[in-house]
N, C-alpha and C positions, 0 to 999 in steps of 0.2 A: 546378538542383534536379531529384530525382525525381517522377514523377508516380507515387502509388502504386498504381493502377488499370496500369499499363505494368510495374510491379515485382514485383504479386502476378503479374499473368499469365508472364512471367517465370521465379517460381518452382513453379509450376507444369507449366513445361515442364522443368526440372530437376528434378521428380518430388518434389516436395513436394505432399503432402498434406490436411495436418491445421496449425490452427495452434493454439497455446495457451498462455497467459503471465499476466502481472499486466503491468496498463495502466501506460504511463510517458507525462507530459507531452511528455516529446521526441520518443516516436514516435505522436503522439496522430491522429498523419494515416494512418498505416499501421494502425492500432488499430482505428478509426474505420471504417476500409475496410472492413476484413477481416469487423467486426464486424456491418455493414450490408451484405454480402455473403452470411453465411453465418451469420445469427441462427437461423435454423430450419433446424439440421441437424445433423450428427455430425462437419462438417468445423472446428468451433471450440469451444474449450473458455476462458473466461475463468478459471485458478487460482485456488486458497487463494494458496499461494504460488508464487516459485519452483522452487523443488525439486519441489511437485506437478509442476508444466511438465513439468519434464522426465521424471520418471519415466512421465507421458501421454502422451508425446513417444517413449519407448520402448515402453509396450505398442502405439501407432499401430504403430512399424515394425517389432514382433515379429509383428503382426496382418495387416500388407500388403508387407512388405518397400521401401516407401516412405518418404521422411523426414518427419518431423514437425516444424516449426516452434517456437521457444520464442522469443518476445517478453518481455523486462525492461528495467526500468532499469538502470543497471549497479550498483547498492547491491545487486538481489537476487541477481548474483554469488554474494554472501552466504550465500543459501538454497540455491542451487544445486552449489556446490562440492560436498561429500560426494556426490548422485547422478551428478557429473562424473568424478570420483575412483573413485568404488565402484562406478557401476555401467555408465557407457555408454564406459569409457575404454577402447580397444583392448586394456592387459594386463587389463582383467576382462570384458566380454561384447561389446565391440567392436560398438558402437550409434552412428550417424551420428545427429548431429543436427544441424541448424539453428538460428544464434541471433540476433536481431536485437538490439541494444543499445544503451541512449540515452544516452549522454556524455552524462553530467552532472558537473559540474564539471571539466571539461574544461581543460589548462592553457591559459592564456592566457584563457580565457571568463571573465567575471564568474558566480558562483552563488553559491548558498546554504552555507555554514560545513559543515554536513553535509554537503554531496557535493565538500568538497575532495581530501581524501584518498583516495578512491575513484578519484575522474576521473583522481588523479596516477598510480594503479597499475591501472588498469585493461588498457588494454595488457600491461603485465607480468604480472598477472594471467593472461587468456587463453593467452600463452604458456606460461606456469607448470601450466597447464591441457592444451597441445596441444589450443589450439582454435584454428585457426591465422582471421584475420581481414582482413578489408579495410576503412578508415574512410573513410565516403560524408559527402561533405563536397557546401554549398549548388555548390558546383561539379562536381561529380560528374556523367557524362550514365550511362544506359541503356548503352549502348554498350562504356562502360568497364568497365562492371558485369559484362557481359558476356563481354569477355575476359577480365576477371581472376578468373572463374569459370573457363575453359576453363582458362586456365595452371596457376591455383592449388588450385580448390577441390574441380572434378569427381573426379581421381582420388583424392584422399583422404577424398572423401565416399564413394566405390565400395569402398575399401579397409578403410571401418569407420570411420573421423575425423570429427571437429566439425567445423566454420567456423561465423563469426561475422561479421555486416556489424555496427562499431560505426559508430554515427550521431549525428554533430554536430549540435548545431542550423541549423536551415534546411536541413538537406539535403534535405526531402521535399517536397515541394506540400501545400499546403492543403487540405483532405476537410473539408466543411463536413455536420454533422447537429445536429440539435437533438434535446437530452437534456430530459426531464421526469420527474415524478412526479405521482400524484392527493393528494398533502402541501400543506398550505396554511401549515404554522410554519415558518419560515426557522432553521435551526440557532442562528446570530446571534441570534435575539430568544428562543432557548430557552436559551441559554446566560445571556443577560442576567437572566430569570426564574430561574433557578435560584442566580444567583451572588447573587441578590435575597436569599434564604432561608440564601444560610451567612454564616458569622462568620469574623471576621479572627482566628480559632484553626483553621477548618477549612483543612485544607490540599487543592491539588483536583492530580493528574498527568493532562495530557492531550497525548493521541494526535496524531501526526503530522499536518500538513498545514495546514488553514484553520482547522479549530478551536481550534487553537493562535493562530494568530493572530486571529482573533475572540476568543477568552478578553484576549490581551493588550493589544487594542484598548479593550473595553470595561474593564478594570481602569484605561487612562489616561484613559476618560473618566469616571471615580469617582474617579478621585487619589487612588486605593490603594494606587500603588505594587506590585511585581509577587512580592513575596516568600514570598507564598503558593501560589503555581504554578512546578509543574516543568513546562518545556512540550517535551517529548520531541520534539525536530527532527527525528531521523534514528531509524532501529531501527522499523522500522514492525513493529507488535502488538505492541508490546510494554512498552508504555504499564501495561497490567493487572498486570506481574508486576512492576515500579517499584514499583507501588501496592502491591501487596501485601506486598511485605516491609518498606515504609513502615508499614502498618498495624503490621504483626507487632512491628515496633520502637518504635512509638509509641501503645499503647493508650489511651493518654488525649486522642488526638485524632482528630476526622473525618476521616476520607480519602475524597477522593473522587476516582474513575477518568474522565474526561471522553474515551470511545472510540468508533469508528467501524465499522461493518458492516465494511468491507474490512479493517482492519486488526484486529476480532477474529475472521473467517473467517480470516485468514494464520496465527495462533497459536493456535487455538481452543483446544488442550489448556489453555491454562492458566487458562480455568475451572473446571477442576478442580482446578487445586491450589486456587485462592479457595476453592472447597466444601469441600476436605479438610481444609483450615486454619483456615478459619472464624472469619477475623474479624472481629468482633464492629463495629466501626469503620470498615468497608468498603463504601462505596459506589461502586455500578458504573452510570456511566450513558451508555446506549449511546446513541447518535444515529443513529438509520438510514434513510439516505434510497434505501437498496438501488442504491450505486451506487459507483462507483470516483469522486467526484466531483472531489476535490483534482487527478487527473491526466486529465480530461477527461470523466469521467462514463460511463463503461462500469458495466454493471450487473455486480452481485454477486449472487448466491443466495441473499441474506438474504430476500428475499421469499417461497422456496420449500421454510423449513426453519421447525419451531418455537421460535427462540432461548430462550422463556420454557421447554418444558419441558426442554431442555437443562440450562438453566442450574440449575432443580430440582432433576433427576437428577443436575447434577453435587454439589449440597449447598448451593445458597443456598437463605437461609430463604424468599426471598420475592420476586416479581416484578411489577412493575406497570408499565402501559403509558399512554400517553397520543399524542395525533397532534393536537391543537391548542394554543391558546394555555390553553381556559379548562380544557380534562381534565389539562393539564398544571401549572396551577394547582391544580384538584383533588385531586391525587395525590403531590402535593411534600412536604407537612409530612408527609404521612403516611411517604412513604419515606423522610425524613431524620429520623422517629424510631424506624422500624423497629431491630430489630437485627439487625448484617448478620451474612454478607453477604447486601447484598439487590442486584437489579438493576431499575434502571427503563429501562425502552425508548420513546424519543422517536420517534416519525418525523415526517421532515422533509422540508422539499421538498429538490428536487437548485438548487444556485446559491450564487454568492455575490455582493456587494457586487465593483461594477467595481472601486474604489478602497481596497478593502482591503488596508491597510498589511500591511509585515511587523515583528517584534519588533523596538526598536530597541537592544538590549542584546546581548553576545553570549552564547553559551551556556556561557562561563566564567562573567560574571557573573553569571546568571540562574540556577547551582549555586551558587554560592557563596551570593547572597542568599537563596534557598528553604535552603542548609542552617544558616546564622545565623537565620533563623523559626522553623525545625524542634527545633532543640536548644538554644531558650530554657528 
């Protein structure tokens, strides 16, 4: 294993910089570091998304002639491809970057139905890209690291080329910090509350990660059966725009958006199309514990922007807030008879349950059954 304390210094002496990305569980010890390192200062930036990364990754080395850093999972590939392509690729402005990448679903690793596909092209990917890579495996030393920089990576980072370390699980050493919030409601017991107040007509799409499965949790401890929730595994932020054209299609039912700080900062725009569409049927309810928390708990910006006048300005009619159990009880009937769209913002603390299962259905059926509810 790597120690990442020996890896950032490292890249450091290879004339890296700046780092900046969206947190991924797999590199949650690199993450961790970097983050507790260099919290107060201009040498890290945690992104919206991907794509952001990089594009801050190219004004860093338009700005110093230094490389910059991009940390992702390997799904936000995804977001990144076009400023790979368009803008830091040697035939268009020939921009060196740096990528760290978390194999997720990896062949041969057990993971989640969502990052199968990914992990199987991910390699291919990179190359398809001319990012050319090395994968740091729990056996991996410093050492190795080392030359296969000198061989492979030095001269085509000087010449204007990408590299990439993808990274398997356990490759890295452990970086132990503890994450908090001044939130005292557990998302789990705000979900529980709120799913208290709908009806087995309203239908709820919720956003990637624990809330998904906290929502599917507590539906099996109601023996409700799960056919009224889309629980969007994979496609992080984009949960809201599911909902939305659900609404648009179904006016005669509640919808509601069950979304996360990180993953409506990653797709912000599409607040506004909610505003510009304005549906009537659209409930949007953010859960913000101001933190990346699903892949380790790195903070987000939600703490240092106004979501509620946003979301205003973008055309919901209405916004209401609540941070415990009983403001949050206070303010429920009222937003689920507003007409929307409206937005309610939970904050929560950052954690979840040790023993929090995951869906036991797969996401074939879990479509299937939410669109037999849907088009009764």
């Amino acid at each position: 294993m790597i120690n990442v304390s020996e890896f950032e210094e490292f890249l450091q002496e290879v004339n890296v910089g700046f780092y900046t990305g969206v947190p991924d569980s797999q590199l949650k010890a690199f993450c961790d570091y970097v983050e507790d390192k260099y919290s107060i200062s201009e040498n890290h930036i945690i992104a919206a998304n991907e794509g952001n990364a990089v594009a801050l990754a190219t004004g860093y080395h338009l700005s110093t002639g230094k490389y910059g850093l991009v940390y992702m999972q390997n799904s936000g590939l995804g977001n990144a491809v076009n400023p790979i392509t368009s803008l830091t690729h040697p035939e268009v402005y020939n921009v060196p970057v740096v990528y760290i990448v978390g194999w997720r679903g990896q062949p041969g690793v057990h993971d989640e139905p969502q990052h199968v596909k990914q992990g199987a092209i991910t390699c291919e990917l990179l190359e398809l890209l001319d990012v050319s890579y090395q994968v740091l495996t729990k056996d991996t030393t410093m050492e190795e690291v080392r030359e296969f920089f000198e061989e492979n990576f030095k001269e085509k980072l000087e010449k204007g080329g990408s590299i990439s370390y993808v990274v398997s699980k356990g490759a890295f050493e452990s970086f132990k910090t503890t994450k908090s919030n001044e939130y005292t409601l557990s998302r789990e017991d705000a979900i529980k509350i709120i799913i208290n107040e709908t009806s087995l007509e309203d239908m709820v799409i919720s956003t990637t990660g624990k809330a998904s499965r906290e929502l599917f949790e507590y539906r099996e401890e109601l023996n409700q059966g799960h056919s009224n929730d889309f629980l969007t595994v994979g496609s992080m932020g984009h949960s809201s725009s599911i909902a939305l054209s659900i609404a648009l299609n179904h006016k005669n039912r509640k919808i509601l958006c069950f979304d996360g700080d990180g993953a409506l900062l990653m797709h912000m725009g599409s607040m506004a199309l909610v505003g510009a569409n304005k549906p009537a049927n659209y409930y949007h309810v953010l859960f913000n514990n101001e933190a990346h928390e699903t892949v380790g708990g790195l903070p987000t910006v939600m703490g240092n922007i106004e979501i509620e006048d946003i979301a205003l300005n973008c055309g919901y009619n209405q916004v209401f807030k609540a941070n415990d159990e009983e403001s949050l009880k206070d303010v429920l009937l009222e937003f689920l008879s507003t007409t929307g769209p409206v937005l309610l913002v939970v904050d929560v603390s950052i954690g979840s349950r040790t023993d929090l299962g995951r869906p036991t259905t797969t996401p074939i059926e879990n479509k299937e059954a939410f669109m037999d509810k849907l088009l009764k």
